[in-house]
C-alpha positions in Angstrom: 25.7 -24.2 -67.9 22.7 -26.3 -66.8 20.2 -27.2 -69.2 16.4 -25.4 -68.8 14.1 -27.9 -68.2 11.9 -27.3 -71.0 15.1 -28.5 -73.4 15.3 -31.9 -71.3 11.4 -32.1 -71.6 11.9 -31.6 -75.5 15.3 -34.0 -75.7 13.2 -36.6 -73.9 9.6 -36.1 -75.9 11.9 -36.5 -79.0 13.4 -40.3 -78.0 16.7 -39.2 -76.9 18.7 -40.3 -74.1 18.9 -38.1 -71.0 22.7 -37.8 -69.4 22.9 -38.3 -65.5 24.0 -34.6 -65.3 20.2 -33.6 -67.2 18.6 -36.1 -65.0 20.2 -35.1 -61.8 19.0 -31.2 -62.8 15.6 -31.5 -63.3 14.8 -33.5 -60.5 16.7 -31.1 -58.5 14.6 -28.7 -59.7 11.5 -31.0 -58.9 12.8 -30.8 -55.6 13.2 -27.1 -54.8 10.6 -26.2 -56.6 12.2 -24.2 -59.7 10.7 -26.6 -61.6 7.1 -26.2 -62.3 4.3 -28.7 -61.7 3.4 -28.5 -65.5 6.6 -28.9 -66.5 7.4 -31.8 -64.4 4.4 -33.3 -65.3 5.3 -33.0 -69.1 8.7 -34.8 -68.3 6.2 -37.5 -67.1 4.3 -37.9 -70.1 7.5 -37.3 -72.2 8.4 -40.1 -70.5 5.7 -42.4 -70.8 5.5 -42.2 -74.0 9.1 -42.2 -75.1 11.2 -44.3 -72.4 14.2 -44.4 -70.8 16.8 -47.5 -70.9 18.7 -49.0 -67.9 21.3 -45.9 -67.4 18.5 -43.3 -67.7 16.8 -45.2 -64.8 19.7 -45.6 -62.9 20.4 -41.9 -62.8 16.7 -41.1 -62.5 16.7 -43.4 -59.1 19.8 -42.1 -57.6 18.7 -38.5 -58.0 15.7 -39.0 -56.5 17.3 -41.1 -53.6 20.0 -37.8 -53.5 16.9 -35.1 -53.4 16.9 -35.8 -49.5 18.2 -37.4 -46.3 20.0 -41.4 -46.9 20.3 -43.4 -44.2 23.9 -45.1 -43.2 23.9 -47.7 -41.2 27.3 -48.8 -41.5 28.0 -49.0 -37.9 25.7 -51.6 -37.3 27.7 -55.1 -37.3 24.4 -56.6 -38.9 23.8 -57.2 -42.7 21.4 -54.2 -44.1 18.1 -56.0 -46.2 14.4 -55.5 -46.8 11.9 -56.1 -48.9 9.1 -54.8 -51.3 5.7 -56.1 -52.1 3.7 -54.0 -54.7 0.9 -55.0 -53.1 -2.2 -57.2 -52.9 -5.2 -58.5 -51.0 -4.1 -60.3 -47.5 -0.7 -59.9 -47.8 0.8 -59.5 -45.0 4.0 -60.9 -45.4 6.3 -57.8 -44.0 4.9 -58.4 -40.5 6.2 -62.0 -40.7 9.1 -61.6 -42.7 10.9 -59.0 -41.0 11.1 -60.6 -37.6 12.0 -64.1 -39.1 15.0 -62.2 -40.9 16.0 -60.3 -37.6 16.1 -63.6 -35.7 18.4 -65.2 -38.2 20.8 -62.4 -37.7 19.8 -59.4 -40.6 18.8 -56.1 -39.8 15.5 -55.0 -41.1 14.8 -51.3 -41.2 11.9 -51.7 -43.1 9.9 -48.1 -44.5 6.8 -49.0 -45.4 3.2 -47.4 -46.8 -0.3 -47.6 -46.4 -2.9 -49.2 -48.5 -3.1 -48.0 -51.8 -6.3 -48.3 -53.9 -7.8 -52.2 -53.1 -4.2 -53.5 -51.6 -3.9 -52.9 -47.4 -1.2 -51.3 -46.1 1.2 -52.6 -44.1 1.3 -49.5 -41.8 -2.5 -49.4 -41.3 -2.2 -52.9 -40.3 0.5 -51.9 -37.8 -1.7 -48.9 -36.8 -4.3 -51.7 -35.4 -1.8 -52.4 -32.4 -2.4 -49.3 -29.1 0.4 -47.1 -28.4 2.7 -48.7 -31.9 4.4 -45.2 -33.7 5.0 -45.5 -37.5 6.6 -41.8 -36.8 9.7 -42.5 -34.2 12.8 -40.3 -34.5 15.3 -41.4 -35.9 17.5 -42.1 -32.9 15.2 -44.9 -31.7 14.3 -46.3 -35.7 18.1 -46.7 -35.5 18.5 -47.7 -32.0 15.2 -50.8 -32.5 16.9 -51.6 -36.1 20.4 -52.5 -34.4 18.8 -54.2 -31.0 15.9 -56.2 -32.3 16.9 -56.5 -35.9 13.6 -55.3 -37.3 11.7 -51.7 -37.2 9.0 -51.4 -39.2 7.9 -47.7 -40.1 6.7 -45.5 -42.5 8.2 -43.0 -44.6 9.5 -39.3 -43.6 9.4 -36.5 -45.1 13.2 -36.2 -45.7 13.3 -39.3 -47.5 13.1 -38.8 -51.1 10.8 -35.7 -51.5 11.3 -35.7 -55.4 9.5 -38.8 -55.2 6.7 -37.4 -53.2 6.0 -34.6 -55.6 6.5 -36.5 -58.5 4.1 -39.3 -57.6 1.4 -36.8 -57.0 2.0 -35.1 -60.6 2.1 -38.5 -62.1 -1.3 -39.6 -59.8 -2.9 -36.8 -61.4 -1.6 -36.7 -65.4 -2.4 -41.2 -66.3 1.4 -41.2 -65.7 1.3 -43.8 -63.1 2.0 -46.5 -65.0 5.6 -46.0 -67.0 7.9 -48.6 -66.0 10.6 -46.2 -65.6 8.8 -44.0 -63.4 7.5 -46.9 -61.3 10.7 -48.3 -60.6 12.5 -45.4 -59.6 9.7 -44.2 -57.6 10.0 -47.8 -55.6 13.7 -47.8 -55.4 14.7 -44.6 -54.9 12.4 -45.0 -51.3 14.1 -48.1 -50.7 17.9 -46.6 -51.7 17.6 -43.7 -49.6 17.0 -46.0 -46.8 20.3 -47.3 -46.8 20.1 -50.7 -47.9 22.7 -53.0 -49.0 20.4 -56.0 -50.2 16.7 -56.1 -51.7 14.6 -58.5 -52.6 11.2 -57.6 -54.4 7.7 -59.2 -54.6 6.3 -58.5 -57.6 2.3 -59.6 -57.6 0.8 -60.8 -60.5 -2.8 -61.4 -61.1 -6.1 -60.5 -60.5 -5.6 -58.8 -56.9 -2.8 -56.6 -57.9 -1.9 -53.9 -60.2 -0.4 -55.9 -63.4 -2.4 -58.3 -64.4 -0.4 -59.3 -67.6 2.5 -61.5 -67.6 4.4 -59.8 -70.0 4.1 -56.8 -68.3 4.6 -58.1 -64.9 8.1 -59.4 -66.2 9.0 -56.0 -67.4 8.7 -54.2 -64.8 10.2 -56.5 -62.8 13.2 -57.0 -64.8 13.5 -53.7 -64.5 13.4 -53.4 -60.9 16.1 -56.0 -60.7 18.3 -54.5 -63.6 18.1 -50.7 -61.9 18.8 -51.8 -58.4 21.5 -53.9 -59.2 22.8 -51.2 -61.4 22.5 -48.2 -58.2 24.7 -50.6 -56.3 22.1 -52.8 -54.3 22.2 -56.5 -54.6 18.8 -57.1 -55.7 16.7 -60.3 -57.0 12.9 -60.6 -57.4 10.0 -62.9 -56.9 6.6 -62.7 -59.5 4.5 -63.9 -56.9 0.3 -64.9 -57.8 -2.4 -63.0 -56.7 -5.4 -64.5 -58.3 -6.4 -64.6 -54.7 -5.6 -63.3 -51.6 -2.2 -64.2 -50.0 -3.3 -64.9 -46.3 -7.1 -66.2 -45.1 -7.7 -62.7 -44.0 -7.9 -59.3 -45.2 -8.4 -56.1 -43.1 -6.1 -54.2 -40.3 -6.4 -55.9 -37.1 -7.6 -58.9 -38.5 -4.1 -59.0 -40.2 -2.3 -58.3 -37.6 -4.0 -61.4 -35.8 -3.2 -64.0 -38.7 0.5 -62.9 -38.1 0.7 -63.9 -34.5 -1.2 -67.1 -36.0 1.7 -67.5 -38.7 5.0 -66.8 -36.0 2.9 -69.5 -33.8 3.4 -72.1 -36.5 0.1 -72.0 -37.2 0.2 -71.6 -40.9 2.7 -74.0 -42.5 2.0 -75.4 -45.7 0.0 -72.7 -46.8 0.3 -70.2 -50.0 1.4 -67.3 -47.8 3.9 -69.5 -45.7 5.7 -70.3 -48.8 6.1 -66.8 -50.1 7.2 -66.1 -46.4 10.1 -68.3 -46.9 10.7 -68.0 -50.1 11.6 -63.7 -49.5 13.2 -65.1 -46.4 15.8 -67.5 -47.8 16.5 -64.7 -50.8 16.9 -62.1 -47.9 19.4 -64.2 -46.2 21.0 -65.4 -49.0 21.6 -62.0 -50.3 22.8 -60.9 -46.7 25.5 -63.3 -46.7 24.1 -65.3 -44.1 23.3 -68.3 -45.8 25.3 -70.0 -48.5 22.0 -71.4 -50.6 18.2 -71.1 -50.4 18.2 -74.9 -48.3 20.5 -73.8 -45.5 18.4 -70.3 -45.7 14.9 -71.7 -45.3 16.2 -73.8 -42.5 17.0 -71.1 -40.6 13.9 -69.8 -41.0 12.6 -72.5 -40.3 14.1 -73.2 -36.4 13.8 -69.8 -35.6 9.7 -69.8 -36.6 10.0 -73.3 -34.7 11.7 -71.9 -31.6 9.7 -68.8 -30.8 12.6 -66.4 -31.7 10.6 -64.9 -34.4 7.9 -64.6 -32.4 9.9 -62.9 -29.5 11.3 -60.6 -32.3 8.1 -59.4 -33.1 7.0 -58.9 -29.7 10.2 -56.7 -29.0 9.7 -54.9 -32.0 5.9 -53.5 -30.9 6.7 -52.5 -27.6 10.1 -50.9 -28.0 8.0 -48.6 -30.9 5.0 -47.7 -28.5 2.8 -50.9 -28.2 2.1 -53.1 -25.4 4.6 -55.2 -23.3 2.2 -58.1 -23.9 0.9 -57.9 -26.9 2.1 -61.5 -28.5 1.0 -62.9 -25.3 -2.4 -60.9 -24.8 -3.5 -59.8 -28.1 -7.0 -60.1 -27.8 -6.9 -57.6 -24.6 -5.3 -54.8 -27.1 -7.1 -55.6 -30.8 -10.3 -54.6 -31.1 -12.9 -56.9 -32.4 -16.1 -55.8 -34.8 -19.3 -56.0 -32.9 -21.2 -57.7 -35.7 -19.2 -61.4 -37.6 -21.2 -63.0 -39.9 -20.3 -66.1 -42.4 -20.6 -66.0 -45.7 -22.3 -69.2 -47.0 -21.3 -71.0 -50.2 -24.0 -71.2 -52.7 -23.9 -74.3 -53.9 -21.7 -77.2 -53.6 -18.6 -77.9 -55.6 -15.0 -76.8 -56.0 -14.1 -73.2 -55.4 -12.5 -72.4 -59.0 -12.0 -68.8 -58.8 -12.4 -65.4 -57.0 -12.9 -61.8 -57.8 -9.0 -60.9 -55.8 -9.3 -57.1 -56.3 -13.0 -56.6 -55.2 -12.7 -58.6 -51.8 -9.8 -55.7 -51.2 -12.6 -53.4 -52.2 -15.4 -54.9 -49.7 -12.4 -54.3 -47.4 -12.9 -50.7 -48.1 -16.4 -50.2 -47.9 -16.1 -51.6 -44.9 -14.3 -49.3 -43.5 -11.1 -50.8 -43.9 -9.2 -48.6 -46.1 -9.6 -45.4 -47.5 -11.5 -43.6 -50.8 -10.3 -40.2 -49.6 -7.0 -39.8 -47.8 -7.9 -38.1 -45.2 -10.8 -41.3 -43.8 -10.2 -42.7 -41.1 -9.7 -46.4 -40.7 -12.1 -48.3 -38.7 -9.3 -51.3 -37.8 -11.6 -54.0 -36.7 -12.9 -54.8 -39.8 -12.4 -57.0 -42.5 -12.8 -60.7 -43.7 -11.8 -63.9 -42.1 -11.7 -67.6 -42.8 -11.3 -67.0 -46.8 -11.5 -70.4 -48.0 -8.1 -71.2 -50.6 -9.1 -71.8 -54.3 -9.4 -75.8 -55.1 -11.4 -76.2 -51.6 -14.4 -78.3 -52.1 -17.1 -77.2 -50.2 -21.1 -78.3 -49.4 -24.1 -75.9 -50.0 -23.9 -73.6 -47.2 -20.8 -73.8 -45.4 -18.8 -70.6 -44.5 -16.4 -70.0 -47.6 -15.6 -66.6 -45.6 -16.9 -64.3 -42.3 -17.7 -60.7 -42.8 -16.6 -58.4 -39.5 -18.4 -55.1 -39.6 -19.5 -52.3 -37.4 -22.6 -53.3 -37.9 -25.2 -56.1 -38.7 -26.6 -54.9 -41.7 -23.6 -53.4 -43.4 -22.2 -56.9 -42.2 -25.6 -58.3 -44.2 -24.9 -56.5 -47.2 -21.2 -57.2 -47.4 -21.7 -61.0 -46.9 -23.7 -61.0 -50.0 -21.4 -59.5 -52.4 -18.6 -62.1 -51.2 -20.5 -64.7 -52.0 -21.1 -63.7 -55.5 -17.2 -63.0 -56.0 -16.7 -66.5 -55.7 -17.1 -69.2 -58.1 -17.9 -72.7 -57.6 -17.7 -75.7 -60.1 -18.0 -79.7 -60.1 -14.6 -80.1 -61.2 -11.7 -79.4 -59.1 -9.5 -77.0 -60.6 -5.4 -77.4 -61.0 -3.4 -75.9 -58.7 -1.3 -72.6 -59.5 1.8 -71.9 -58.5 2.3 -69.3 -55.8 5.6 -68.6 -56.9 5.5 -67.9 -60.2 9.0 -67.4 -61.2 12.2 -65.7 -59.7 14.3 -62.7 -61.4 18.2 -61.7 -60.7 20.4 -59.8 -62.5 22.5 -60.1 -65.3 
């Protein structure tokens, strides 16, 4: 006889340990609605306040992945793998990642989301290219994942709904940040999708959602120990965001810093060695390479030799966009009417930035959302932001502002320049790559 949710609520509010079966029941009943929306947000605080170790977790993922469709891709001959970031200011490392993977013989059905709070989102970026569909059926996701190695898409409706209704409960009742909850609302996504390796970026700093180390560790320790334990090979990257990742931040601005990166255009930087780091851990964890050497110098020649590029290309017009689009991409991206440079106030050392509210001037912008329903004005954003450590003279551009217009571009300008601070001293360098996480 199955257990009434308000007993599991009570077991869990009281510290004990949930069996699979009690898991597997209430967020069936999540699912179909027989449980009720205070009730399953009661399990969340009950939760949140009282924990749940690695089996819990595992169970809780793998009924979530279970409450819809999962994807099988064992009839394609290439190795399954993806990615997660949870997010930050300029990063757009899917766009790059995914196509360098593909080329080095992964596939890369990659379900991805749109920006959430400050952080962009890959999809909106994507959303910048005419004619691209984040919403293909499934025949050609499966069909552009097994010819071109790398789809990139966002999430449907059939894949884990328990997830979907949960996370809006959770959005609603300060639930949104238990460990448990958060990893098995990321991997049970990523499970359903049919994966048989993960790697995960994991942001730390002042741009993303943990800020302390400690906590950063946890959660992704857990991500790592949960995965691992639902049968995915899984390791994980802290990565730093006390700055933004790329030297741009908005949609299509984004998507032209890509092209920039797969032309070669970017080595050396911060964001070209996270791009390789998630790319040798990818192929390492695919089988494909023995060690992370071999892996990045694979990456490596095929960024070199245009195939990543080419992968890209394929990518965006089999899934709507132009035929040209690596080749032309300033006839399909629209620009902002109104670019203006943000001058540096004095001269000195750039020491520091305000990461989370550049994502926010972003935003106001027009770049992202404050209600879901806005709509995205894809030409803005900011270019040309200048790496922390750069010296710089009175005046010169630390950043350009692109706007709709020249006094929001004005008034946007101005706040950048305050979110940056400038000293005589150089500062020491910090690492981009913070530290790396496997299991066991």
């Amino acid at each position: 006889m199955a257990m009434l949710p308000q007993e599991i609520i009570r077991k869990k509010r009281d510290g004990d340990r949930l069996d699979p079966a009690e898991i597997a029941g209430f967020i069936a009943g999540v699912t179909d609605g027989s449980v009720s929306e205070g009730q399953a947000a009661a399990f969340a605080m009950a939760v949140w306040f009282s924990g749940m170790n690695r089996d819990e977790c595992v169970a809780l993922t793998l009924a979530m992945r279970d409450s819809g469709e999962t994807l099988d891709w064992s009839d394609l001959a290439r190795p399954i793998v993806d990615k997660h970031s949870t997010g930050g200011v300029g990063d757009n490392v899917s766009l790059m990642l995914a196509p360098i993977v593909a080329a080095c013989g992964a596939a890369v059905p990659m379900i991805s989301g749109r920006g959430l709070g400050h952080t962009g989102g890959t999809l909106d970026k994507l959303e910048s290219i005419p004619g691209y569909d984040i919403q293909p059926s499934p025949e050609l996701f499966r069909r552009v994942a097994d010819e071109v190695g790398c789809a990139i898409i966002g999430q449907t409706a059939d894949l884990a709904p328990a997830d979907k209704r949960l996370y809006a409960i959770r959005d609603v009742t300060a639930t949104v940040d238990s460990v448990p909850l958060i990893t098995a609302s990321i991997l049970s996504k990523k499970l359903a999708a049919g994966l048989r390796s993960l790697v995960l970026d994991v942001k730390l700093g002042n741009g993303s959602f943990m800020t302390d180390p400690a906590e950063t560790e946890v959660l992704a320790r857990s991500l790592v120990e949960v995965a691992n334990g639902a049968g995915v090979r899984t390791s994980a990257l802290i990565t730093d965001m006390n700055e933004p990742l790329a030297d741009a931040a908005g949609n299509a601005l984004e998507i032209e810093n890509c092209l920039a990166y797969l032309r070669g255009e970017k080595a050396g930087t911060r964001l070209d060695q996270v791009v390789m780091a998630l790319a040798a851990e990818m192929l390492v964890a695919a089988g494909i390479a023995a060690h992370e050497a071999e892996a990045e110098a694979m990456a490596r020649r095929v960024l070199g030799s245009g195939e990543a590029m080419e992968r890209f290309g394929l990518m965006v017009h089999r899934l709507g966009g132009p035929a040209d689009f690596v080749d032309r991409p300033g006839a399909h991206l629209a620009k902002a009417p109104a670019i203006l440079a943000v001058p540096a106030g004095r001269h000195g050392y750039l020491t520091s930035c305000e990461t989370r509210e550049l994502g926010m001037a972003v935003i106001e912008l027009g770049g992202g959302r404050i209600r879901p329903d806005d709509r995205i004005d894809h030409r803005v954003g900011l270019t040309g932001l200048r790496p922390l450590g750069t010296k710089v003279e009175k005046g010169e551009p630390i950043a350009f502002v692109h706007a709709a217009d020249r006094s929001r571009a004005e008034a946007i300008a101005k706040r950048v320049a305050t979110l940056y601070a400038i000293a005589d001293e150089e500062p020491g360098r910090r690492p981009v790559i913070v530290s790396k996480l496997r299991a066991g």
